[in-house]
Backbone as CSV, one residue per row, in Angstrom:
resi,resn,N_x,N_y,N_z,CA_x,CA_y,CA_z,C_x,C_y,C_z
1,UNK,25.434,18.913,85.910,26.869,18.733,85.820,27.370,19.111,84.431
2,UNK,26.618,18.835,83.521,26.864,19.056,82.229,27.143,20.317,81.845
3,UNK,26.108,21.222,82.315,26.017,22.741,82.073,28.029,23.747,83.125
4,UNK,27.897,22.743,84.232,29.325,23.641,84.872,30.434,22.797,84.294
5,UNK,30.502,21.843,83.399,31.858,21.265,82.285,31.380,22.267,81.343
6,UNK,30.610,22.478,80.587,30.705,23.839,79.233,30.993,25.242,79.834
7,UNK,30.333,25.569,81.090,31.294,26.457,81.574,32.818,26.478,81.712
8,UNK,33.237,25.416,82.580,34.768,25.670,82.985,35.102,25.622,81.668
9,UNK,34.562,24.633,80.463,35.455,25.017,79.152,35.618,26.545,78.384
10,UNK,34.580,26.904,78.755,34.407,28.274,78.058,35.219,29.262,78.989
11,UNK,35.224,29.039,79.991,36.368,29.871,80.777,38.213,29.703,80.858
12,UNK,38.394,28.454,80.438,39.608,27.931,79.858,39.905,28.815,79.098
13,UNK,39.064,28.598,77.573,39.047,29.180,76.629,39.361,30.232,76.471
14,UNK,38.135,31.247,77.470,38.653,32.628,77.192,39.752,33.012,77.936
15,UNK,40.256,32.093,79.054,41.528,32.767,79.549,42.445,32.635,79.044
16,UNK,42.706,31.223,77.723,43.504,31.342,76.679,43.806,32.647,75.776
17,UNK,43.088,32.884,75.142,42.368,33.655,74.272,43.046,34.876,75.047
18,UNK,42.405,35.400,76.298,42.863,36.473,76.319,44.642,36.903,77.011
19,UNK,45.073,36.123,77.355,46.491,35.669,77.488,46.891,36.044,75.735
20,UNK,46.336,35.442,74.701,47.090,35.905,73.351,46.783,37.572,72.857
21,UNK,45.978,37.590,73.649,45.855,39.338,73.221,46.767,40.192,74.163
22,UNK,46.665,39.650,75.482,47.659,40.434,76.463,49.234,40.106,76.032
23,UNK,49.638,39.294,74.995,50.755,38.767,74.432,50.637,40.449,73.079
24,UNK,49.884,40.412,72.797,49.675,40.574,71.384,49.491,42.817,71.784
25,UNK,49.420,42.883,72.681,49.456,44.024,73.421,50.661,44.648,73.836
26,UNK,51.136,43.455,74.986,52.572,43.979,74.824,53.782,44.009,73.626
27,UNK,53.080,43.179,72.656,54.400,43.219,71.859,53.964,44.878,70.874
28,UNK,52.718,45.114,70.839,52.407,46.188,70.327,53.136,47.163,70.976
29,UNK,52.551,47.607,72.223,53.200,48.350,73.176,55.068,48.765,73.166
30,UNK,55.940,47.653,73.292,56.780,47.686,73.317,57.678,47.787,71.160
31,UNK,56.674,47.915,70.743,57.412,48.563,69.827,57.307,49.983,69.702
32,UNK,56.099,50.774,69.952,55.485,52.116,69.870,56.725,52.309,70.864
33,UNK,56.890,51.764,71.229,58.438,52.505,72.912,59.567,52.491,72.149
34,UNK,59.891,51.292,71.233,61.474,51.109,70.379,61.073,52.156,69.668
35,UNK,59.878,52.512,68.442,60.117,53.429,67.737,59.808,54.687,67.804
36,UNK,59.761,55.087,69.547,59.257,56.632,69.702,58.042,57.429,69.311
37,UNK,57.098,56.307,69.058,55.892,56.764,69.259,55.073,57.065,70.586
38,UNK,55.334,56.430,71.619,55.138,56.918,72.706,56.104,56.237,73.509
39,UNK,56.363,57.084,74.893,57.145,56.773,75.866,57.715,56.364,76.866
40,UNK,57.835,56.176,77.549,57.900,56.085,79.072,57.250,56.849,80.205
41,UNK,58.148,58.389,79.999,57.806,59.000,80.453,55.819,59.661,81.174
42,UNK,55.597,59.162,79.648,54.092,59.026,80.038,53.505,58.054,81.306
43,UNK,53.128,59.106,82.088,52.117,57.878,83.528,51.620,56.365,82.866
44,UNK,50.244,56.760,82.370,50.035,55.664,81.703,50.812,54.566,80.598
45,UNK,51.107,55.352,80.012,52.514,53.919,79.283,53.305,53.280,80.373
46,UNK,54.018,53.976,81.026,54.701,53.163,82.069,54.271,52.548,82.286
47,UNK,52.597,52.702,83.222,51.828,51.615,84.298,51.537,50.599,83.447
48,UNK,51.273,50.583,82.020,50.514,49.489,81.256,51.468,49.013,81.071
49,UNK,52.640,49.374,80.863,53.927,48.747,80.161,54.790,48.173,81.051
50,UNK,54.474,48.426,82.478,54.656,47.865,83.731,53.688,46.240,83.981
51,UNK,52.953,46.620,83.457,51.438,45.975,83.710,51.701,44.137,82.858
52,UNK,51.610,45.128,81.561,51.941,43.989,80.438,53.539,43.018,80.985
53,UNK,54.393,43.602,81.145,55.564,43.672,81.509,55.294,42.292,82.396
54,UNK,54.855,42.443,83.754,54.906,41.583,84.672,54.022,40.652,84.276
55,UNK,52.911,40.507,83.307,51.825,39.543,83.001,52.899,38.531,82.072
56,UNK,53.253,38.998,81.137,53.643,38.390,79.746,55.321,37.619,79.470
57,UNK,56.144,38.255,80.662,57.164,37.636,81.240,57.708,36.385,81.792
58,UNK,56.502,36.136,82.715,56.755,34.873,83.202,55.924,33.599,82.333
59,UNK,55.233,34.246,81.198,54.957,33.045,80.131,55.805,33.192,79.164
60,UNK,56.486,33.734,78.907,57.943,34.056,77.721,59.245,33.504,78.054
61,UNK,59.097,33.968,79.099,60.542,33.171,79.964,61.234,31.668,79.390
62,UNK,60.587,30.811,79.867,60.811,29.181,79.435,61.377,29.629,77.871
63,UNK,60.349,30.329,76.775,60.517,30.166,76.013,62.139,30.750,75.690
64,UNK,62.317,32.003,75.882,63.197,32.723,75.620,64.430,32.033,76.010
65,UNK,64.692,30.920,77.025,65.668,30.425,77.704,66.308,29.024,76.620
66,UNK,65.420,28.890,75.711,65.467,27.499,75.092,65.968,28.224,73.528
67,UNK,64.761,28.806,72.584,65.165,30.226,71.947,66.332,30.536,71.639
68,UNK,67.405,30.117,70.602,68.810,31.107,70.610,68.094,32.593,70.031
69,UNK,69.325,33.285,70.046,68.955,34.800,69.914,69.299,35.048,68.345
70,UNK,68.213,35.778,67.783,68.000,36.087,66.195,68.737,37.299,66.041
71,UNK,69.360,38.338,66.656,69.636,39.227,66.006,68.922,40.484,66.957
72,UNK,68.294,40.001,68.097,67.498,41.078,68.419,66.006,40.604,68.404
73,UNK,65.794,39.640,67.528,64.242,39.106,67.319,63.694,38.432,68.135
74,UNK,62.667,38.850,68.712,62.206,37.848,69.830,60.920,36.933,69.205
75,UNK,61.097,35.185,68.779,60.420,34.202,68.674,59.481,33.976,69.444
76,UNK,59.798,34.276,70.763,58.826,33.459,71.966,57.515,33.722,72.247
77,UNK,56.695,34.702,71.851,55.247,34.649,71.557,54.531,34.126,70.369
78,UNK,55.444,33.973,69.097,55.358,33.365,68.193,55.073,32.107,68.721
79,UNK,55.920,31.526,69.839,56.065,30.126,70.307,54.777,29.616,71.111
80,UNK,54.633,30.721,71.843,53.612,30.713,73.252,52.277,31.002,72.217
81,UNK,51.824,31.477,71.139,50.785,31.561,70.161,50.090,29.912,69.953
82,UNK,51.970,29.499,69.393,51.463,28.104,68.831,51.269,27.258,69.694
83,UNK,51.498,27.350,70.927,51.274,26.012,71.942,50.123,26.804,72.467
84,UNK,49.078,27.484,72.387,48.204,28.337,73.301,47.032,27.639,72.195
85,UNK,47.159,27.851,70.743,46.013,27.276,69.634,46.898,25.747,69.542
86,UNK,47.456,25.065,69.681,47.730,23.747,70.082,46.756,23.013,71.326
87,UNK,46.400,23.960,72.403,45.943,23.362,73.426,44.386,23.697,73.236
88,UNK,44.066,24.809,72.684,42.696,24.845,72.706,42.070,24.495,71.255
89,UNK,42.985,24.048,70.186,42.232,23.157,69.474,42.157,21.282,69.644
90,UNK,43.454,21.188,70.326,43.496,19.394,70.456,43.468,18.624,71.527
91,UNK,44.047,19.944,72.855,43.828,19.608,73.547,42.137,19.467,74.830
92,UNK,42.214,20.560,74.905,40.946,20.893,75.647,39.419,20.416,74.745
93,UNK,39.213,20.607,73.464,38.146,19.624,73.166,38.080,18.235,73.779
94,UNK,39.146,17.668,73.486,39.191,15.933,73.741,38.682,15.502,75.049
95,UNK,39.531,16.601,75.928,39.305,16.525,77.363,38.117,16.759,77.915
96,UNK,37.489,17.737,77.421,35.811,18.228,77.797,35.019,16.614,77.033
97,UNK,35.208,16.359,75.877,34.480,15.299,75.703,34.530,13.916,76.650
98,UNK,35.689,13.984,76.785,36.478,13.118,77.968,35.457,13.113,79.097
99,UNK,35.303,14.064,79.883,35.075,14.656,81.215,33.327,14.259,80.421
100,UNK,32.620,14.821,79.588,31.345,14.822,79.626,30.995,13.170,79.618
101,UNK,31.391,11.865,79.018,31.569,11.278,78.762,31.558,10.531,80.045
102,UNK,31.997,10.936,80.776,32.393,10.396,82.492,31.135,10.629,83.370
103,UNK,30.489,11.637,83.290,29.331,12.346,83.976,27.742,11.802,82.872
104,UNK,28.141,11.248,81.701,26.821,10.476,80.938,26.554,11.735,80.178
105,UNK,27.187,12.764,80.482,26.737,14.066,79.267,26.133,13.828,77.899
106,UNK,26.176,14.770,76.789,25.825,14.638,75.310,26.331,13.831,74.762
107,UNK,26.080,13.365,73.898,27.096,13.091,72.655,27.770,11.267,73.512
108,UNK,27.526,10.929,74.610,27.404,9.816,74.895,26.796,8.878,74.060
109,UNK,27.152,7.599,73.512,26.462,6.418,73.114,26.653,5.062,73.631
């Protein structure tokens, strides 16, 4: 039991983790498009920028709705960063110790 709780944590983890890069992608992406480094028109930019587009949206959203508007500046991955290393430093440790703790795991006394 012990060994599939360090799994599901490590899979948490990396689906955190990679949620901040697919954050960290599109915001790349969508500037190379504002400053005409690459385009639309391109197949592949579209599809990725389609791609990113529909992934990274519906975790921005909430934020963007709460968010007043800077000028053009978009905060809300800034936001979704800090609650993403909020949960996988304070939250999800506690909880795995939690959970191991329940099952007689490690670190039990």
């Amino acid at each position: 039991m012990d060994a599939l709780l360090n799994f599901s944590e490590y899979i948490i983890q990396t689906l955190l983790s990679l949620i901040v890069w697919v954050v960290v992608a599109y915001a790349v992406l969508s500037w190379l498009i504002a400053f005409q480094v690459v385009n639309l028109r391109n197949q592949f930019v579209y599809r990725a920028s389609r791609f990113l587009d529909s992934v990274v949206t519906p975790l921005l959203a909430p934020f963007r709705r709460i968010l007043p508007s800077f000028g053009g500046m978009d905060f809300s991955p800034i936001i979704l960063f800090i609650l993403i290393g909020g949960v996988q430093r304070y939250l999800i440790p506690p909880l795995f110790a939690w959970l191991h703790g329940l099952v007689g795991g490690p670190g039990v006394t």
